[in-house]
FIGU-201314 format. One record per residue (C-alpha): x, y, z; residue in three letters. Coordinates in steps of 0.2 Angstrom, whole numbers, padded with zeros to 4 digits, always signed. Layout:
FIGU-201314
XYZALA/...
END
This chain:
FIGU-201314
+0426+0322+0580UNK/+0443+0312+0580UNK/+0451+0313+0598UNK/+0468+0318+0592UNK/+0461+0333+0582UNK/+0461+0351+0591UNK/+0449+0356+0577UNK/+0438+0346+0565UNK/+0427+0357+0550UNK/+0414+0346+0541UNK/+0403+0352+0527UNK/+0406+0370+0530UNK/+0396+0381+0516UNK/+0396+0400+0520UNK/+0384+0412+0509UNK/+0381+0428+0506UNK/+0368+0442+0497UNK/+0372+0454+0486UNK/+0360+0465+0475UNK/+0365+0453+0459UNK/+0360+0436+0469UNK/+0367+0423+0482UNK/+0384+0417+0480UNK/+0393+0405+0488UNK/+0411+0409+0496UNK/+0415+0394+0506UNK/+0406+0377+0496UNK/+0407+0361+0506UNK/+0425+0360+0513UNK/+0432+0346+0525UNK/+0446+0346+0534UNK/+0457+0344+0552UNK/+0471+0350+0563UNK/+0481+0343+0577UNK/+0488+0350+0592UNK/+0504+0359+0590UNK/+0504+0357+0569UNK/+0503+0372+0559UNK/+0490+0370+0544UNK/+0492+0383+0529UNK/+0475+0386+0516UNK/+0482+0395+0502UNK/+0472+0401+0488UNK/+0472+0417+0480UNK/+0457+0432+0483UNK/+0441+0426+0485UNK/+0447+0409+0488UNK/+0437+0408+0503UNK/+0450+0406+0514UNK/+0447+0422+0527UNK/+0429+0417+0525UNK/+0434+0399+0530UNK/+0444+0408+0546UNK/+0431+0419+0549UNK/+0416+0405+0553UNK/+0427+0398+0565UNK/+0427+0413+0576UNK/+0411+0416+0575UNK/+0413+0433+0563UNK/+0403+0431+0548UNK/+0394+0446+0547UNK/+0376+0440+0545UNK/+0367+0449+0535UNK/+0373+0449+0522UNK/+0384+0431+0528UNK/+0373+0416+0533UNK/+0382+0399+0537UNK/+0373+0388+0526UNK/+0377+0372+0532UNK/+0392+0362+0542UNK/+0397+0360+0559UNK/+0415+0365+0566UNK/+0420+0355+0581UNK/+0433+0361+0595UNK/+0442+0352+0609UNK/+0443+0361+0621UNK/+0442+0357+0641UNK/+0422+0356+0642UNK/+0427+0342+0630UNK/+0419+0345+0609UNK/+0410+0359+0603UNK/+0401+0364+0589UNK/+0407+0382+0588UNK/+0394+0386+0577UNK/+0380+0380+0586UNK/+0387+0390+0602UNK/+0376+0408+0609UNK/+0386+0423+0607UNK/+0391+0424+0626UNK/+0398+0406+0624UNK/+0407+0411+0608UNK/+0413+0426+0618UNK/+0423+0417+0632UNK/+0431+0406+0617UNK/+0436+0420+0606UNK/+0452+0428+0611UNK/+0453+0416+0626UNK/+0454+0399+0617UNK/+0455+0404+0601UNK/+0467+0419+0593UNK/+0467+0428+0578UNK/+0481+0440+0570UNK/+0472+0450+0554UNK/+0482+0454+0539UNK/+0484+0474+0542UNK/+0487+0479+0561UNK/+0486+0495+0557UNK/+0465+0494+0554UNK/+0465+0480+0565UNK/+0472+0490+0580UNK/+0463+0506+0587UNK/+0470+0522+0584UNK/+0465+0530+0597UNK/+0473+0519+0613UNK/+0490+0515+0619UNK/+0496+0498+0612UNK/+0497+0493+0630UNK/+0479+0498+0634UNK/+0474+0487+0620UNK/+0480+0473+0627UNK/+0477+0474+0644UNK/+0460+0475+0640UNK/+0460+0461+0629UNK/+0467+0452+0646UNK/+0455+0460+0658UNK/+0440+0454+0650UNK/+0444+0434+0648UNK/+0456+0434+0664UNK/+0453+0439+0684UNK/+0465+0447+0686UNK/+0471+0467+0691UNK/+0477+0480+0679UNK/+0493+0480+0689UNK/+0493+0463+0685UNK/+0489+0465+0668UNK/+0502+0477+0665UNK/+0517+0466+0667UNK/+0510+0452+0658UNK/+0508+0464+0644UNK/+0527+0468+0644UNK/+0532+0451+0647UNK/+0522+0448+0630UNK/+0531+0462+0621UNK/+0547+0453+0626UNK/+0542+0438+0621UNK/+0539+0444+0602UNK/+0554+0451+0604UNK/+0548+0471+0603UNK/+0562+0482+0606UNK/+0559+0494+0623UNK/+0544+0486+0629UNK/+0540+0500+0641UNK/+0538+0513+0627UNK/+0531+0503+0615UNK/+0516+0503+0631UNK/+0513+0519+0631UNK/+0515+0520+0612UNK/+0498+0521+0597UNK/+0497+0512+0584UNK/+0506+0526+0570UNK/+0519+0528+0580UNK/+0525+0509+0576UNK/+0534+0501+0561UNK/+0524+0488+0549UNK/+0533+0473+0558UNK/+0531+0482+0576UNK/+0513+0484+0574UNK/+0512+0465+0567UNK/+0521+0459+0584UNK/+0509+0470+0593UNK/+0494+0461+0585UNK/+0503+0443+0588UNK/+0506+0447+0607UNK/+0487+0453+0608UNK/+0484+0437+0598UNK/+0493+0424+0613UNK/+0487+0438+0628UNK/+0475+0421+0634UNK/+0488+0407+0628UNK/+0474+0400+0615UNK/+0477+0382+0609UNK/+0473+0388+0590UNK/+0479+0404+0582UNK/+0472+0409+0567UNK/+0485+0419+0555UNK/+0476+0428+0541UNK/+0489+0434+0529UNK/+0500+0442+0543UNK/+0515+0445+0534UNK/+0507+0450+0517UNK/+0512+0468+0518UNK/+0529+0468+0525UNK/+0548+0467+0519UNK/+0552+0451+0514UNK/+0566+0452+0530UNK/+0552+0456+0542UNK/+0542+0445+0535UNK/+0554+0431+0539UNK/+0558+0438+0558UNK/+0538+0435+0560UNK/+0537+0416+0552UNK/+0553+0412+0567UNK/+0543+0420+0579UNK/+0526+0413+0578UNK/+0535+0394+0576UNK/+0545+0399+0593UNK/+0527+0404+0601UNK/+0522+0388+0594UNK/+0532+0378+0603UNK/+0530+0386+0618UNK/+0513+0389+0620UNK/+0509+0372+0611UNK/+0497+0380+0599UNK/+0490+0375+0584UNK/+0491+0388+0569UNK/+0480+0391+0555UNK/+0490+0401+0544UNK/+0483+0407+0528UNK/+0491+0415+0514UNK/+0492+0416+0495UNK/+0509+0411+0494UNK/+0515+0394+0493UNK/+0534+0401+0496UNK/+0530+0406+0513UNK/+0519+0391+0518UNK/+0534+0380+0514UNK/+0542+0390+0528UNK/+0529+0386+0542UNK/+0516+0374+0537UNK/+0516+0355+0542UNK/+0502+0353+0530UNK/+0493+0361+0517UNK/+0476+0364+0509UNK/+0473+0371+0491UNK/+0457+0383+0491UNK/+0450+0389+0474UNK/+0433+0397+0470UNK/+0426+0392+0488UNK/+0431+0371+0487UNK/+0447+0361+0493UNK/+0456+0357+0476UNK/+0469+0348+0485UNK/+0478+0344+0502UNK/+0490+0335+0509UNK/+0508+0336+0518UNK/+0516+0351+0514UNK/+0533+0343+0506UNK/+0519+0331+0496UNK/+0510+0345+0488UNK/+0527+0355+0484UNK/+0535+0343+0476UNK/+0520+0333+0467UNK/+0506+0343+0466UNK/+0491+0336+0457UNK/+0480+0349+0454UNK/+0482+0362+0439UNK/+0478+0375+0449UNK/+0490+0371+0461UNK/+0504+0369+0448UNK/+0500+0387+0442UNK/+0501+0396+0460UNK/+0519+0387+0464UNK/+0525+0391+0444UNK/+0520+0410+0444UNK/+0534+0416+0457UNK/+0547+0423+0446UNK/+0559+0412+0446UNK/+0578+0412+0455UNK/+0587+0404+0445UNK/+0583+0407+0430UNK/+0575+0422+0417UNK/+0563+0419+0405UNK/+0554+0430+0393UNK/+0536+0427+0402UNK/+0530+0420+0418UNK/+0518+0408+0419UNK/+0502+0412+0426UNK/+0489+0402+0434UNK/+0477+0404+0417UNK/+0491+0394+0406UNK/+0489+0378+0419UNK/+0470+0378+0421UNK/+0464+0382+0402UNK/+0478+0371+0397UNK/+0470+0357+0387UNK/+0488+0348+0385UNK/+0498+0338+0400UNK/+0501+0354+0413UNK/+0518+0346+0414UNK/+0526+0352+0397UNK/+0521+0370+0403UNK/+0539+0374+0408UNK/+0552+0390+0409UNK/+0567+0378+0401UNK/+0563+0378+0382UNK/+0565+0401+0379UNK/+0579+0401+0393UNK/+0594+0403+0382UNK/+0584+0412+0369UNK/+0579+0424+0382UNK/+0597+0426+0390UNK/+0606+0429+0372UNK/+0591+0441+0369UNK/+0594+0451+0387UNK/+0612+0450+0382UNK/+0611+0459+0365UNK/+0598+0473+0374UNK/+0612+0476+0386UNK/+0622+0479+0373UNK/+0614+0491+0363UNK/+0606+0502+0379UNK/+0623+0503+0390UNK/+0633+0510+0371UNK/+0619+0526+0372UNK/+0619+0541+0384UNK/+0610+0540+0403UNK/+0593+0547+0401UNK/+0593+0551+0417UNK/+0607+0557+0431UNK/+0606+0558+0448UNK/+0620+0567+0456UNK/+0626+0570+0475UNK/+0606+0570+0477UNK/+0600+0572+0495UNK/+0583+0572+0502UNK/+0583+0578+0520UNK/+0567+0576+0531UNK/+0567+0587+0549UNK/+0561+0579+0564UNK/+0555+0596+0570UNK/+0557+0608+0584UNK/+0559+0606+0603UNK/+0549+0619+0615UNK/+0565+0628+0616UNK/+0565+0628+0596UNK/+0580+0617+0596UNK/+0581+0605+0581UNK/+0575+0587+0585UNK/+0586+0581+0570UNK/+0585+0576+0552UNK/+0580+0559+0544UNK/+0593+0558+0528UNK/+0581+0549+0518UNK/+0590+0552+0500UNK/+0608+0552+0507UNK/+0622+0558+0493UNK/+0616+0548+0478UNK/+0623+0546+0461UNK/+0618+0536+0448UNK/+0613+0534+0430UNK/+0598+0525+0422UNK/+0600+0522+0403UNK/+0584+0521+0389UNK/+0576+0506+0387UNK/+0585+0500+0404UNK/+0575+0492+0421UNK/+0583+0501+0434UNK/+0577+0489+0452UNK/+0578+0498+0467UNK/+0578+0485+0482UNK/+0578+0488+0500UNK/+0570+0486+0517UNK/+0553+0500+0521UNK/+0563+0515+0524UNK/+0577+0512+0516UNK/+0571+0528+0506UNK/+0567+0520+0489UNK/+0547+0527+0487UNK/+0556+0547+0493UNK/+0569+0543+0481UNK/+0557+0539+0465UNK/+0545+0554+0469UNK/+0560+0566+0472UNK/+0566+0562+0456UNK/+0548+0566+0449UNK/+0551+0583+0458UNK/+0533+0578+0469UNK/+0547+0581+0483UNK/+0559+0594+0483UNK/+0578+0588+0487UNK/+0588+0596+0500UNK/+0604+0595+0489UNK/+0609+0589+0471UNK/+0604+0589+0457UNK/+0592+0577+0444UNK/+0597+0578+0425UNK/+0584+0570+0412UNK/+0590+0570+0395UNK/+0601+0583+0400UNK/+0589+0595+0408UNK/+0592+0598+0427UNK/+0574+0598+0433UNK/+0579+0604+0451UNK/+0583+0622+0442UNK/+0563+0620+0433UNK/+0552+0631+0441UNK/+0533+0620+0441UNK/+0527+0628+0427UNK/+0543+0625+0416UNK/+0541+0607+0424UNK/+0524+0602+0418UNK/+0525+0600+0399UNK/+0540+0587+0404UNK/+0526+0578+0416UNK/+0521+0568+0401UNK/+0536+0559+0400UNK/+0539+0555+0416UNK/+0525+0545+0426UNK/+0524+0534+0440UNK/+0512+0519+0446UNK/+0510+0518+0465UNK/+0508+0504+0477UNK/+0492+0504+0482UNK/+0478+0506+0466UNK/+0465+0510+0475UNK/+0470+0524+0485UNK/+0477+0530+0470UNK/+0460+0531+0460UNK/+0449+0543+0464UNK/+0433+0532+0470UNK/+0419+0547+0464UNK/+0424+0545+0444UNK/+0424+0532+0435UNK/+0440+0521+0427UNK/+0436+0530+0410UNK/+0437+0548+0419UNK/+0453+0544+0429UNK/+0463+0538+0413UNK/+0458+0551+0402UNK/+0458+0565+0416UNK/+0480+0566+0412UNK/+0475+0566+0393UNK/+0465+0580+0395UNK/+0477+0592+0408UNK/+0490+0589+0394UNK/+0479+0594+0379UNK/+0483+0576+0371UNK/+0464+0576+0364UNK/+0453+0587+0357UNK/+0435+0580+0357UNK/+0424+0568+0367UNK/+0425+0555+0351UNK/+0446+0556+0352UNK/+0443+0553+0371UNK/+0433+0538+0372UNK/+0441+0531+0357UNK/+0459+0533+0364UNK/+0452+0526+0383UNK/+0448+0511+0374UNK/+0465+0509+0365UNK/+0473+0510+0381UNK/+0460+0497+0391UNK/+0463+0486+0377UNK/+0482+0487+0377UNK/+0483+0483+0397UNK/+0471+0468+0394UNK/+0455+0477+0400UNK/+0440+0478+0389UNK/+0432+0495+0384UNK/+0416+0492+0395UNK/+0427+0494+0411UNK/+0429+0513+0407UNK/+0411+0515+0416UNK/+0415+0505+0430UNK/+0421+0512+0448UNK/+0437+0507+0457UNK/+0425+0496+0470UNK/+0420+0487+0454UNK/+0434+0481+0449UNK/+0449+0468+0457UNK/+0465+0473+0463UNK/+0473+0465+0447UNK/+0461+0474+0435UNK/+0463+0492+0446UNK/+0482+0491+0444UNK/+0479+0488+0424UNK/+0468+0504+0426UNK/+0481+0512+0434UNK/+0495+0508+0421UNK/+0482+0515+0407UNK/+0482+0530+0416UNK/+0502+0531+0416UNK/+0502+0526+0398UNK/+0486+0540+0393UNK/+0501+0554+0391UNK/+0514+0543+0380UNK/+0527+0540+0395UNK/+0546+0539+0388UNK/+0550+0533+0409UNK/+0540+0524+0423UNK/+0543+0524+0441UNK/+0535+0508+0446UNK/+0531+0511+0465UNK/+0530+0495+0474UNK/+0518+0493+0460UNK/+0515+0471+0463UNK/+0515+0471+0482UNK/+0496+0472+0485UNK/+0494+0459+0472UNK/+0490+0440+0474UNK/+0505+0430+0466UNK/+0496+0425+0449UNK/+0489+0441+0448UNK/+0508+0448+0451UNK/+0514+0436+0437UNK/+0501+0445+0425UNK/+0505+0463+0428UNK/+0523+0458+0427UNK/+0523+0454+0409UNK/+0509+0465+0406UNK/+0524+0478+0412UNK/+0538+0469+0402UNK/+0528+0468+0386UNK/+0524+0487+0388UNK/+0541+0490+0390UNK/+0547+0482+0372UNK/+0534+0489+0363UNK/+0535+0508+0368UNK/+0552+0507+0373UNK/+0551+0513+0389UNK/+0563+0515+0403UNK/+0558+0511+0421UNK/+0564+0511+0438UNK/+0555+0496+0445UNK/+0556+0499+0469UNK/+0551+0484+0478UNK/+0557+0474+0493UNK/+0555+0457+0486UNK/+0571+0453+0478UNK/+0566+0441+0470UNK/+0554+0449+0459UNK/+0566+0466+0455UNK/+0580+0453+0451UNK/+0566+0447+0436UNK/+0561+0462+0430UNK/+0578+0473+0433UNK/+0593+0474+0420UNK/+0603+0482+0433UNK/+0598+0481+0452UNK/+0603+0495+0465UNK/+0603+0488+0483UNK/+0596+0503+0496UNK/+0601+0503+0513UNK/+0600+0519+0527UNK/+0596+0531+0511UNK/+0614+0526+0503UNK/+0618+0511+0488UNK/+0626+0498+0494UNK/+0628+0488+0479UNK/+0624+0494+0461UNK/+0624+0480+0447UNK/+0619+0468+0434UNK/+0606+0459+0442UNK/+0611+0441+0440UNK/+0630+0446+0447UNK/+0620+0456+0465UNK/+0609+0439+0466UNK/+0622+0426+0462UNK/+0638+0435+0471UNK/+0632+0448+0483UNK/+0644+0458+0493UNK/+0640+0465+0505UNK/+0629+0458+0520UNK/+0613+0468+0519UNK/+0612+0460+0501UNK/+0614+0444+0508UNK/+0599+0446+0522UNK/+0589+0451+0510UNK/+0593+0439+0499UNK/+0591+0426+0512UNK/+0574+0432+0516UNK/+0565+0424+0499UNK/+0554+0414+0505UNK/+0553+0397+0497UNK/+0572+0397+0498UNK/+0577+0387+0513UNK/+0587+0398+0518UNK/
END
């Protein structure tokens, strides 16, 4: 091993049975760190890269994992060690102790059923000899130290009782407890605002330079590696496609598949008609470096200019006016009101036909209540919700559910939002059915095809279940399922946040191409600005339940005024901001 490396992984191959055969997730990587550098492994799912993180700290569940060859030396004060060689009480006193590790959703990764500060002084208890008195204020000198607000409560308090960020800082404080000289980051900030996300990068480079740690941080996102990383490898189908330093790779990058993960973030600057997706760059057979946005940029602005145009001369299909959604806090002992939560505060709007309404904001800022009260799947305390001049807020439910069919929505997570016991077929025809669309089992299958084939699915996946697919393909499903019932508008719930950024890139012009050729109105909700300013014609800014700025949505990204836009703005990762 060399001496100035904290950690050296040579030959590593990791395996794994399943009923079809053997495959190989991690195939014959290579590479090193050094102390205090922060190294990123990017790839997109099934990459290998948590398997990569997993081997190091001894986790591979084994069966059906095996290591199947490699060694992964550590330096640590015995001098080095070939962790995979190491018995598991060995491995034991160096997980947690020398070696941390922050999972990608806290809220598995924590248990429900403790106290956050119970967690942790545990984790401190066992690799320290030390009191639980003791304990106890190291836990809430940690909680300062990631910069948790009211550290004492935060103690006391469980896991759902916490923000996405909060529970995050939680993990990262659990993650330093033993002040390891290697933290491992696996996708940490994957499901949180882009503004949290940003708050987390700054606070593990301060730890950093405190604690003088090393950092693995994995991701799929090249924006947020150029954030953190010193340097950089390229995983892809199990093997190192490339590495170097981080400013090296960003701005020459070798591989195709490489060129494809930095070019499939929707761009800021500009607006093309299509994103480019990794598939362009690796089934390319000409020089990947004519694959560029420049060449349809005006077409596509003077077409986008003509289509604003024509929508903004025709009546609002839909009107929101002084709508309110109030959630109460609850009751007291002495049956005294804790309060209300003014989720949907007083808003008015209009979203014209053929228009992409984005909705942007921090998590609860009230866009998700916003999109399902409009859809009446929450009443609103106040206001009223107009659609092509009907106020569906005066519809009782059965007056309301022939208009169902026109209005749909696609939620953020597609597999929670498929029923796991039926299969893809059942769940896309099962709305067909409720609305009376088809008549017989022939019609049925025939039309479940159509719409497989018109999200870019083949006809075979109707038998499949959900756990049979990829998160890229079950949103697809998911869109057919909208699409069964001949939708005139689409709420698009956080609908490309679970997704890898290639994968996003497709459904995003799967979505834009469904758009034009249906002639379908959406409101597209995220918190990643960068990808509403994309897809959105006009973009609303949410803040606290209230717009804050309502636009075109090149003028909100090039001239934003007011300061929440700004932050939020600021918060793209990739931007240097």
């Amino acid at each position: 091993m060399d001496h100035h490396s904290l950690i050296s992984i040579k030959n590593l191959s990791v395996g794994f049975s399943i009923e079809s055969g053997n495959i190989t997730a991690v195939d014959n990587i290579s590479f090193s760190t050094g102390r205090g550098t922060t190294m990123g492994i990017v790839g997109e799912s099934g990459s290998g890269k948590s398997v990569t993180a997993l081997s190091v700290m001894g986790l591979i569940p084994s069966p059906p994992g095996k290591i199947l060859s490699g060694q992964v030396f550590f330096q640590n004060n015995s001098g080095s060690v070939d962790l995979l060689r190491l018995n598991d009480h060995k491995m034991r006193h160096i997980r947690g102790n020398e070696i941390g590790m922050i999972f990608q959703e806290p809220m598995t990764s924590l248990n429900p059923v403790f106290s956050c500060g119970n967690q942790i002084m545990e984790a401190i208890i066992q690799h320290t000899d030390i009191s639980r008195k003791a304990a106890r204020e190291k836990c809430l000198d940690l909680f300062n130290e990631v910069k948790l607000p009211r550290p004492k409560e935060i103690l006391k308090a469980f896991p759902h009782q916490l923000s996405g960020g909060q529970r995050q800082r939680v993990m990262i404080a659990m993650a330093i407890s033993c002040e390891p000289s290697l933290l491992i980051a696996d996708e940490p900030t994957t499901a949180l605002d882009v503004t949290v996300q940003k708050d987390i990068l700054k606070l593990l480079l301060d730890l950093q330079q405190v604690h003088e740690m090393s950092i693995f941080f994995i991701t799929h996102d090249l924006g947020v590696i150029s954030d953190i990383a010193d340097e950089v490898i390229v995983m892809y189908r199990g093997q190192i496609v490339e590495s170097g330093k981080v400013q090296d790779i960003f701005h020459h990058p070798e591989h195709p598949y490489t060129k494809g993960l930095l070019a499939c973030r929707p761009p800021l600057k500009d607006r093309p008609s299509n994103l480019l997706t990794i598939n362009d760059f690796l089934q390319s057979e000409q020089n990947t470096e004519s694959l560029a946005y420049s060449t349809d940029i005006q077409e596509a602005a003077e077409k986008r200019k003509e289509h604003h145009r024509i929508i903004y001369d025709k009546e609002p299909v839909l009107k929101l006016r002084d709508l309110s959604t109030h959630f109460s806090l609850g009751k007291t002992i002495f049956g005294r009101s804790r309060g209300l939560v003014k989720a949907v505060d007083n808003i008015n709007l209009e979203v014209f036909p053929g228009e992409t309404l984005g909705l942007v904001g921090e998590s609860g800022c009230g866009k998700t209540t916003l999109g399902r009260t409009i859809l009446k799947l929450i009443d609103q305390t106040s206001g009223q919700i107009y659609y092509k001049g009907k106020d569906l807020s005066r519809l009782s439910s059965r007056e309301l559910r022939p208009l169902r069919k026109h209005l749909q929505i696609i939620f953020q997570d597609p597999y929670s939002s498929l029923n796991p016991r039926i299969t893809v077929g059942s769940a896309i025809s099962e709305p067909m059915l409720v609305h009376r669309l088809v008549h017989n089992k022939s019609g049925k299958k025939q039309r479940v095809g159509e719409l497989l084939d018109r999200v870019g699915l083949s006809s075979e996946f109707a038998d499949r279940y959900p756990h049979e697919l990829s998160g890229g393909q079950r949103q697809r499903a998911c869109i057919a399922r909208a699409l069964a019932v001949n939708p005139e508008f689409i709420i698009c719930d956080e609908s490309v946040s679970a997704l890898d950024v290639s994968v996003q890139a497709q459904v995003l012009n799967l979505l834009n191409e469904l758009k034009q050729k249906y002639a379908l109105t959406y409101i597209f909700i995220s918190h990643d600005l960068s990808v509403v300013k994309y897809m959105s014609d006009r973009m609303a800014v949410m803040q606290n339940g209230k717009i804050v700025e309502l636009g075109e949505a090149d003028e909100i990204y090039f001239n934003p005024k007011t300061e929440y836009t700004k932050k939020l703005i600021r918060a793209i990762p990739g931007t240097g901001n």
